[in-house]
N, C-alpha and C positions, 0 to 999 in steps of 0.2 A: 566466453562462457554464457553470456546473455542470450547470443545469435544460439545456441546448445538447447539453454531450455527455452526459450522462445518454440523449439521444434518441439517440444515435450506437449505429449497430446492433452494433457489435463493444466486449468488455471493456477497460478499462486505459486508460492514458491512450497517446496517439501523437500525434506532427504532424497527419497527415490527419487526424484525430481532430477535434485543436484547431483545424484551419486551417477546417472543416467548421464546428466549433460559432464560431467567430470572423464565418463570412460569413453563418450564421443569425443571430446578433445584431444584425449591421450592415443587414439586411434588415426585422427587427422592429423599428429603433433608427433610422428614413431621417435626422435632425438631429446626428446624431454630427456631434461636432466633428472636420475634418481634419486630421491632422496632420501638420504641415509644419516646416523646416530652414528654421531664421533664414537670412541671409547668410553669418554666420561659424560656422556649427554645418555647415551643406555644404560652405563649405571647409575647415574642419580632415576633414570625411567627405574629401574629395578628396581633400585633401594625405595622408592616412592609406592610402588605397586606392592613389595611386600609390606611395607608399614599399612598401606591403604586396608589390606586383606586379612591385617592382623588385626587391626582395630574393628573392621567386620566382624570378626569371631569373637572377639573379645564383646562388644556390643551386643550378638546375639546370646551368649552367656551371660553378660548380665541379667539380661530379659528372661531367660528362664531359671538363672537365681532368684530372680523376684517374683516369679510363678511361684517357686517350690518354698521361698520366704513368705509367703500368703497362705501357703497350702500349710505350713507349718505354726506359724503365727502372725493371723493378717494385722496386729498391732506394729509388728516389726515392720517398719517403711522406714528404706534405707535414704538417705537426699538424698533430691532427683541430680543426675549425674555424679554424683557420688562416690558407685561402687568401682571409679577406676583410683580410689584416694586411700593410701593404706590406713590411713586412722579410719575411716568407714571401713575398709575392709575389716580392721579387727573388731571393729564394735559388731561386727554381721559373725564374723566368728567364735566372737566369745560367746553370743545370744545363741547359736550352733550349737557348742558345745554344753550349752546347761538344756538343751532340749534331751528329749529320752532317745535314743540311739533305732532311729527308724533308718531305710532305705534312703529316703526322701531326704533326712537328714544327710547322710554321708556324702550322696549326692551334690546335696548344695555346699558342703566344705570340701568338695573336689572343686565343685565349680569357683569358688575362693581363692582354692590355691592356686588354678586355671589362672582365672582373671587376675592375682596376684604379677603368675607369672608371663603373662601377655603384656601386662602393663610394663616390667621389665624390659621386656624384648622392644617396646614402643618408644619405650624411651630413649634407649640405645640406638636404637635408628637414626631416632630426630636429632640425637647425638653427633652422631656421624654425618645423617645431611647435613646438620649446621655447618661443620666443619668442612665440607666440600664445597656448599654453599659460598662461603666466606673466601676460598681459596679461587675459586671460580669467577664468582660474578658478586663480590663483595657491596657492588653500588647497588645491588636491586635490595642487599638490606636496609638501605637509605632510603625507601620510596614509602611515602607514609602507606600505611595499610598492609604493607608487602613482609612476612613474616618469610623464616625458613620455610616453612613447607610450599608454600606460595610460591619460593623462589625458586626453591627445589622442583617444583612444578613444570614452574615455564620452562627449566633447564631445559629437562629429563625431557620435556615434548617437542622439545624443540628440532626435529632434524633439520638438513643441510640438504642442498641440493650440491650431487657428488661433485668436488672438483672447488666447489665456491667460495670465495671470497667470504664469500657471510658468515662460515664456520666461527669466525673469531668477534660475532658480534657481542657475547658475554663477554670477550676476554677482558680481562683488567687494562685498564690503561696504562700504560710504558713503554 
């Protein structure tokens, strides 16, 4: 890989750089093994990338809850990370419902019951990875720092090169 970008017409190391010296390798190398996502190494990648995507939307909803919570009463400021906490949430809802029944209002007790139910669906995930987590690669929750999503992480990213021995580096010990 070095002798790869060493031929790379520009100094230092970069992406294009490496992603250049990576497809000259694979071209001088045609038997490289594939690498490929067990069955449950793509679904924990799934399960990960939906939760990631949902807390996206959900985060971006907050954000303009708190637009139209300004637009509406900029006293109301909800604590900061807050609005994925259902006691904030209702305190944001009851302040909703005593305001006068504008667009802007409805809006933002959609967006409530949105982020209500995103939160739901998040948590149910992390639900589930834990649980897959645990059955999988139980010792990575033993690593100080290393939470489920963490683990769930490195799973789900983890491919295998086809055929390999390595496939079983999570597995549990027995």
């Amino acid at each position: 890989m070095a002798g790869a970008r060493a031929s790379a017409r520009t100094r230092g190391k970069s992406d294009p750089i490496d992603a250049l010296a990576i497809a000259r390798a694979a071209l001088r190398e045609p038997d490289l093994p594939r690498a490929e996502h067990s069955h449950a190494s793509r679904e924990l990648k799934l399960l990960v990338d939906h939760r990631e995507d949902l807390v996206g939307m959900r985060t971006a909803m907050q954000n303009r809850l708190r637009w139209h919570l300004h637009e509406l009463d900029p006293e109301c400021d909800p604590a900061v990370r807050g609005l994925d906490r259902a006691v904030e949430l209702d305190r944001v809802q009851h302040r909703l419902e005593d305001l006068p029944a504008t667009v802007v209002a409805r809006i933002a007790l959609e967006l409530v019951a949105d982020i209500r139910a995103l939160t739901g669906w998040i948590n149910t995930l992390e639900k589930e990875l834990a649980g897959l987590v645990r059955a999988r690669a139980p010792q990575l929750l033993e690593l100080p720092g290393c939470g489920v999503l963490t683990a769930a992480k490195l799973l789900g990213g983890s491919a295998t090169a086809a055929g390999s021995s390595m496939s079983r580096r999570w597995s549990p010990p027995g």
